[in-house]
matplotlib code that plots the C-alpha trace (Angstrom):
import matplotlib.pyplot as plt

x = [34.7, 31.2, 31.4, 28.7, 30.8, 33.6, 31.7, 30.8, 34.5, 35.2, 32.7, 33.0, 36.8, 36.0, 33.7, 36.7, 38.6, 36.3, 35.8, 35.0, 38.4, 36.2, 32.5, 29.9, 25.9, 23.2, 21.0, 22.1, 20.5, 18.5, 17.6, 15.9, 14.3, 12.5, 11.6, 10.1, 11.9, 14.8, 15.4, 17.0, 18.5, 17.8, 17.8, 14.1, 15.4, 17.9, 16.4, 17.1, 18.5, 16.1, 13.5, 9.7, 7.1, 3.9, 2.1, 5.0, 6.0, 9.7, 11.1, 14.3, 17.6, 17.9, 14.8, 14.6, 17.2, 16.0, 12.9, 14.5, 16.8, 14.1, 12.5, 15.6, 16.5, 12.9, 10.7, 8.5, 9.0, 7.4, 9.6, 11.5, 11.2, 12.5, 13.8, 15.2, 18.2, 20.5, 24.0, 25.6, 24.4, 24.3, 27.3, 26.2, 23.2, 24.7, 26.8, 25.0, 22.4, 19.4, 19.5, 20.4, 21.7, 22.0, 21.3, 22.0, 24.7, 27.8, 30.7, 33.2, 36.6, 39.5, 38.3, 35.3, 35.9, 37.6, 34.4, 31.6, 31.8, 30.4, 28.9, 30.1, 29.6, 25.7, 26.1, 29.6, 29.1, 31.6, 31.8, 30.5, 29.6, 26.5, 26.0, 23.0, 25.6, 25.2, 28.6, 30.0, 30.6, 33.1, 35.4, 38.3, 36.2, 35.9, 39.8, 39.8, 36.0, 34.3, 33.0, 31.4, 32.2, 31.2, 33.6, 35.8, 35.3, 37.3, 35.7, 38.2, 41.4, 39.4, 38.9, 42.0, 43.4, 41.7, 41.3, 43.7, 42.8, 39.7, 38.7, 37.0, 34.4, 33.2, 29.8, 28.1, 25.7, 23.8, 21.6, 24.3, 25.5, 22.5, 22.3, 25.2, 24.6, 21.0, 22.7, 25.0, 28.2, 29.4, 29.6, 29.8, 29.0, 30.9, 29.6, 28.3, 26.8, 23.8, 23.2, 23.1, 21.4, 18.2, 18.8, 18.9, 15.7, 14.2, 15.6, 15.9, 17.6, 20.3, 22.9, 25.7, 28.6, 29.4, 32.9, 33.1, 36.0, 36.1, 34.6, 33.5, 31.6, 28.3, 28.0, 25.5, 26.4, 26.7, 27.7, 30.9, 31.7, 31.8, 27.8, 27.3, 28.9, 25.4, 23.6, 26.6, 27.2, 23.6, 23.6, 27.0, 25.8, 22.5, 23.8, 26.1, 23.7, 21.4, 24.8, 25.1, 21.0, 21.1, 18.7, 20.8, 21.7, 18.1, 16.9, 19.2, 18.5, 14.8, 15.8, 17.8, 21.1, 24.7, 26.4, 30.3, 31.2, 30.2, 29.7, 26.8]
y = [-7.6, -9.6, -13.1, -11.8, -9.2, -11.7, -13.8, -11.5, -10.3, -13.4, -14.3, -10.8, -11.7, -14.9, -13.2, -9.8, -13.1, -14.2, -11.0, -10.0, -9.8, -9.1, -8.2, -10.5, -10.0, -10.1, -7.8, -5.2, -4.2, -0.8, -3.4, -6.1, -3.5, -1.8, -5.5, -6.2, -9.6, -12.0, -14.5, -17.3, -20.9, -24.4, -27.7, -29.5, -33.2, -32.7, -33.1, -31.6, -28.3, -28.3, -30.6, -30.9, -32.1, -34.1, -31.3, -30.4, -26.7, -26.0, -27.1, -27.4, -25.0, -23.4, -22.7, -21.1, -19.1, -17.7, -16.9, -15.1, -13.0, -12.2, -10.7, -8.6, -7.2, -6.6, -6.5, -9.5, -13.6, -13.8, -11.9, -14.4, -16.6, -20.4, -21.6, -25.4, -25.9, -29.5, -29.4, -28.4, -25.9, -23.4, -21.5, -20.7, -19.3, -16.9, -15.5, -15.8, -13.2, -16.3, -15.8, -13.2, -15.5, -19.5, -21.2, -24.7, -26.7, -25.4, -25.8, -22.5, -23.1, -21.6, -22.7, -21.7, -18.2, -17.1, -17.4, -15.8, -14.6, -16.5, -15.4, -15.9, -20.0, -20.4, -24.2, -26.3, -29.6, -32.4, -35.8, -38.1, -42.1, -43.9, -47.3, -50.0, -51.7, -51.4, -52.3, -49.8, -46.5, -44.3, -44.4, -46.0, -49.2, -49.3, -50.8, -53.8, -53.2, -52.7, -48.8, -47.7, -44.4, -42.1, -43.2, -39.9, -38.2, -36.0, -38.7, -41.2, -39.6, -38.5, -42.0, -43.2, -40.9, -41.6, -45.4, -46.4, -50.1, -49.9, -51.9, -49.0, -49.8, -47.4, -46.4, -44.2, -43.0, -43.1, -45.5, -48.1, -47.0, -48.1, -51.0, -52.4, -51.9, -53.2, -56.4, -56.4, -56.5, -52.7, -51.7, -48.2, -45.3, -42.2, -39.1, -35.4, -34.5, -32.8, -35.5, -38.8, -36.7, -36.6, -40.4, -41.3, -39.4, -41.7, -45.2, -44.7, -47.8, -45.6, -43.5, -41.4, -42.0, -38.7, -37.4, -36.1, -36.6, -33.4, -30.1, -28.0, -24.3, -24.0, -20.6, -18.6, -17.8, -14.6, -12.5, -10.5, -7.0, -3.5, -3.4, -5.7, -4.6, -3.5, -7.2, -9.0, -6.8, -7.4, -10.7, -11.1, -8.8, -10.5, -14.5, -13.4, -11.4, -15.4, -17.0, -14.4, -14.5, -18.9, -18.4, -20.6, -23.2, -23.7, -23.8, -26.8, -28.7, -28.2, -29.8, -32.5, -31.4, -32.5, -29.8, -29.9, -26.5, -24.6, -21.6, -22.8]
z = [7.5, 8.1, 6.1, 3.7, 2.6, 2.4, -0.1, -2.3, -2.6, -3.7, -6.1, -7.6, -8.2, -9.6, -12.4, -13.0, -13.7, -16.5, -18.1, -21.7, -24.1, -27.6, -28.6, -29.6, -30.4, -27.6, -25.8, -23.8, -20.7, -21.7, -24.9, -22.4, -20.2, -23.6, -24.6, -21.2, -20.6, -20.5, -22.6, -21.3, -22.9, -20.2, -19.9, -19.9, -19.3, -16.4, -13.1, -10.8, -12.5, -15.3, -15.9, -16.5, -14.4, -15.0, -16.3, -18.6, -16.6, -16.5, -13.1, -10.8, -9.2, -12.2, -13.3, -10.4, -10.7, -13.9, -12.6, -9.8, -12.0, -14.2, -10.8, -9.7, -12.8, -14.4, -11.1, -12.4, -11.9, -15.3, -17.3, -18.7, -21.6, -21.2, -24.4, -23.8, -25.3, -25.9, -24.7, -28.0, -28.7, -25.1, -25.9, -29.1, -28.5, -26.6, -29.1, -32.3, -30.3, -29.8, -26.0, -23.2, -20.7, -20.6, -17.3, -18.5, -16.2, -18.0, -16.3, -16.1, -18.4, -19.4, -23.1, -22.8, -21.1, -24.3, -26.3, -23.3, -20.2, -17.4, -14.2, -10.6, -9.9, -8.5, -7.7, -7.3, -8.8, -8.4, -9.2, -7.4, -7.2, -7.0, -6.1, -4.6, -2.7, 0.6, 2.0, -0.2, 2.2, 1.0, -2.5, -0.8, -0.5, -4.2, -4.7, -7.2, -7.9, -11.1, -11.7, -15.2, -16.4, -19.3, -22.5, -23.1, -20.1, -17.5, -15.1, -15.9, -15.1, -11.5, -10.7, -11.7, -9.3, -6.4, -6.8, -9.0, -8.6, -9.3, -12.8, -14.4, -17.4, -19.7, -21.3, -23.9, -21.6, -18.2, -19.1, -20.1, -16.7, -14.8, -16.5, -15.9, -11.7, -12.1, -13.6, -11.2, -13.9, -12.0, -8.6, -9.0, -11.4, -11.7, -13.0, -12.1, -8.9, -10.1, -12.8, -10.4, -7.5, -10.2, -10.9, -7.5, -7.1, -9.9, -8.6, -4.6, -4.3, -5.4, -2.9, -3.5, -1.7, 0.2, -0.9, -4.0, -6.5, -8.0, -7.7, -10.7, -10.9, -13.1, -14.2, -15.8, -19.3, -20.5, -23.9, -24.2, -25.0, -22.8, -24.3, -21.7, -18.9, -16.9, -17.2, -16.3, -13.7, -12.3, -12.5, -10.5, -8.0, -8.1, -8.1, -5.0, -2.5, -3.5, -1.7, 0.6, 2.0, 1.9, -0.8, -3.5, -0.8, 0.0, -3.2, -3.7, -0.9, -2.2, -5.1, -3.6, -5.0, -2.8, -1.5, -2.1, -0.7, 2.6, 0.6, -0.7]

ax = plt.figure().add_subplot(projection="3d")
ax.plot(x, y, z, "-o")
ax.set_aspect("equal")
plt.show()
């Protein structure tokens, strides 16, 4: 067995393990195909997945990827509407029938499986820390040093795992965060992968240090119910012949995103 056909096996199993348990509202496939389009919930103020540019277009990995699906399962790029969504609110769009599909950094849970179904993963974030200082190299360097983390996050128990000295500060958001290493009163910051490689592209006197902490599937999401079966179906077989071809993986190093699995 070729390794292509060995990643799709396993990205295949890794969606039967996510599948629908109950029925919810959303389009069905022969539904989108008589509308003519997907409808799809994203983030506009995330760079690098979703973001937009000077001229105000959508932009970044999974915008792409939306556009992409939208040409593999309807035969046009354009068929697809964008509707930004905030954080809150992308699993409930799904199943109060506002969306088809939501491609908007949302991690894969046990929780949150038993309310949609999610796709096979098509980027593994991780947690990662960024830092101006240049003597600091790798985590292990960060022992008795001072790193700011999101207040109430699963970041916290991560770092206190892997540098257990470390004096860790917290924040209510990334911009406290930044703050604090502009003024020099943290060394580090710890937080998401795909969220500090978009800050780093903003303030390049920025750098991520290269091992991650943690590693954590984003997913498309996707409604539940056997009504369903044929769009989630293409979009698993779609997301892992992107993996399989080095689309994905180029489309995030396009966008600048760290990679934290060879898969990808």
């Amino acid at each position: 067995m070729g390794t292509r056909q060995k990643i799709i096996i396993f990205l295949l199993a890794f969606a039967f393990y996510l599948l629908p348990t109950f029925p919810c509202s959303a389009a069905s496939m022969p539904e989108i195909r008589q509308r003519g389009y997907l409808n799809i919930a994203v983030k506009d103020n995330l760079r690098p997945l979703g973001f937009r540019d000077a001229s105000g277009n959508l932009q970044g990995l999974e915008i792409d990827l939306a556009q992409r699906l939208a040409l593999d399962l309807l035969g046009k790029k354009n068929a697809v509407k964008l509707q930004p969504t905030m954080n809150r609110d992308r699993l409930s769009l799904i199943f109060n029938n506002k969306v088809d599909l939501a491609i908007a950094r949302v991690t894969a849970t046990e929780s949150r499986a038993r309310l949609v179904s999610f796709s096979v993963p098509y980027y593994l974030d991780g947690t990662v820390l960024v830092t101006k200082d240049a003597t600091l190299q790798r985590f292990t360097d960060l022992k008795q040093r001072k790193i700011a983390v999101l207040q109430g996050s699963n970041t916290i128990a991560r770092v206190r795992y892997f540098i257990p000295d470390a004096k860790l500060v917290a924040v209510d958001s990334y911009e406290i965060g930044r703050s604090l290493l502009e003024e020099n009163n943290s060394d580090a910051f710890a937080a998401d992968g795909s969220v500090l490689s978009g800050w780093v592209q903003e303030y390049p006197q920025y750098r991520l240090l290269p091992t991650p902490l943690s590693t954590e599937p984003l997913c498309v999401v996707m409604p539940k119910g056997l009504q369903y079966d044929e769009l989630r179906r293409m979009v698993n077989n779609a997301i892992a012949g992107y993996i399989a071809s080095g689309w994905l993986k180029e489309r995030a190093e396009y966008w600048g995103l760290p990679s934290f699995d060879s898969r990808f």
